[in-house]
C-alpha positions in Angstrom: 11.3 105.0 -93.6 9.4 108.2 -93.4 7.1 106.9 -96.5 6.3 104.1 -94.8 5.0 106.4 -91.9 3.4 109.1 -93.5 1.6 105.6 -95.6 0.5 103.8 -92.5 -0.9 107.1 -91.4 -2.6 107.6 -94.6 -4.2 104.0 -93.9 -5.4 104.6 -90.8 -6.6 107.9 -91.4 -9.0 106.2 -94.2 -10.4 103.0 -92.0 -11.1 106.0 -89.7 -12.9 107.9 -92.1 -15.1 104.8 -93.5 -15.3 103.6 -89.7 -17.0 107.1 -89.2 -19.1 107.0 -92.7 -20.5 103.4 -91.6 -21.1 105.2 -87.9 -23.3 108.3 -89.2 -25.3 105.9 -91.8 -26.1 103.9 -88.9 -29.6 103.0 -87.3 -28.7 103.7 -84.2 -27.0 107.1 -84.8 -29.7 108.6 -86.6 -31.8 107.4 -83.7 -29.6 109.4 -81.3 -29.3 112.6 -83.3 -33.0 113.1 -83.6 -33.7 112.5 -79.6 -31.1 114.6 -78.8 -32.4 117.2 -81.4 -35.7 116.5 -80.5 -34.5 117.8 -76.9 -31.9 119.9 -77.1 -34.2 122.7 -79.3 -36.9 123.0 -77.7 -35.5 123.2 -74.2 -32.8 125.7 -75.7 -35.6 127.7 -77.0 -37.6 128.0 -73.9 -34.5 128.8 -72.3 -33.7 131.7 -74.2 -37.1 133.0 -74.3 -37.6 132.7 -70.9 -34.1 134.3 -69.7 -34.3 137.5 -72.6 -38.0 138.2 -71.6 -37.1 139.7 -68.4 -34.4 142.4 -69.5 -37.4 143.2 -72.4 -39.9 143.3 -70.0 -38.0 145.3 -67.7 -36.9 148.0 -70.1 -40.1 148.1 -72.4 -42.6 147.2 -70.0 -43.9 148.3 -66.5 -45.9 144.9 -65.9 -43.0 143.5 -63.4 -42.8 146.7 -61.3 -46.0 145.8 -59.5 -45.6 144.6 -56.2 -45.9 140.7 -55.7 -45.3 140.4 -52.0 -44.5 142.8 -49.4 -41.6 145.4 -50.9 -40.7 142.5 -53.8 -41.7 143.3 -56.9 -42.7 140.6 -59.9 -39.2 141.0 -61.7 -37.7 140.3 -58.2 -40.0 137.1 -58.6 -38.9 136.8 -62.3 -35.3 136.3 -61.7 -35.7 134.3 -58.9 -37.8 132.1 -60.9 -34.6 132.1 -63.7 -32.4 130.0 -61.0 -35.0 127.5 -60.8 -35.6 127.2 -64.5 -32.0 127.0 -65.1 -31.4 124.2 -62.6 -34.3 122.3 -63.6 -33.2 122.0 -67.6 -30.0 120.7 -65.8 -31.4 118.5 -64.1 -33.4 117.4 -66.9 -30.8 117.2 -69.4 -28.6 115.1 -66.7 -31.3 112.4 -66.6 -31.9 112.7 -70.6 -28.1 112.7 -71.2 -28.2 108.9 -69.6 -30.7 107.9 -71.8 -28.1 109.3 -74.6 -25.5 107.5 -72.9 -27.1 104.3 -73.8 -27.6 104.6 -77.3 -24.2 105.8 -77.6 -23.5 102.5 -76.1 -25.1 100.5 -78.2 -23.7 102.5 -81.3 -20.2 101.3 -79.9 -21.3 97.4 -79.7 -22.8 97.6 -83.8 -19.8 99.0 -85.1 -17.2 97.8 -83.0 -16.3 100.9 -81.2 -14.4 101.1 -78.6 -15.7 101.3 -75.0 -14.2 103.3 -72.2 
């Protein structure tokens, strides 16, 4: 009884694994690896530049210690500024992910995926 288990297991584990080759060869996936990629670096890379750039400006650098307005300085400004930029790649990756969402969707309907 336990080799007929371990067998059916086996089986499944293998229409999983062509399932899953047929999936990554498809059209449609490709097509959704290369938007996301297309993306998901460049935003990741102006994020990082952008958030590192004020602790190396700060430190190295005396161009942020000027006064911008009032008693504020620019790296006041500067990290203010890092809220907004952060909430705004959220809010663009939230409207890009739908757009993901629906190729994912139409992955599922080619090769019989399962929706939910």
């Amino acid at each position: 009884m336990g080799n007929s288990v371990s067998a059916q297991k086996s089986g499944d584990q293998s229409k999983s694994a062509s399932r899953y080759a047929a999936i990554i060869k498809s059209e449609s996936f490709q097509e959704l690896l290369r938007r996301k990629k297309s993306f998901i670096l460049p935003s990741s890379i102006f994020f990082f530049v952008f958030y590192f750039s004020l602790p190396i400006l700060t430190s190295y650098f005396t161009v942020l210690n000027t006064k911008a307005f009032g008693a504020i300085s620019w790296a006041w400004v500067f990290a203010f500024a890092q809220f907004i930029m952060t909430w705004g790649l959220c809010i663009l990756y939230t409207r890009r992910a739908k757009e993901f969402d629906v190729l994912v969707e139409k992955i599922k309907q080619e090769t019989g995926g399962r929706n939910g």
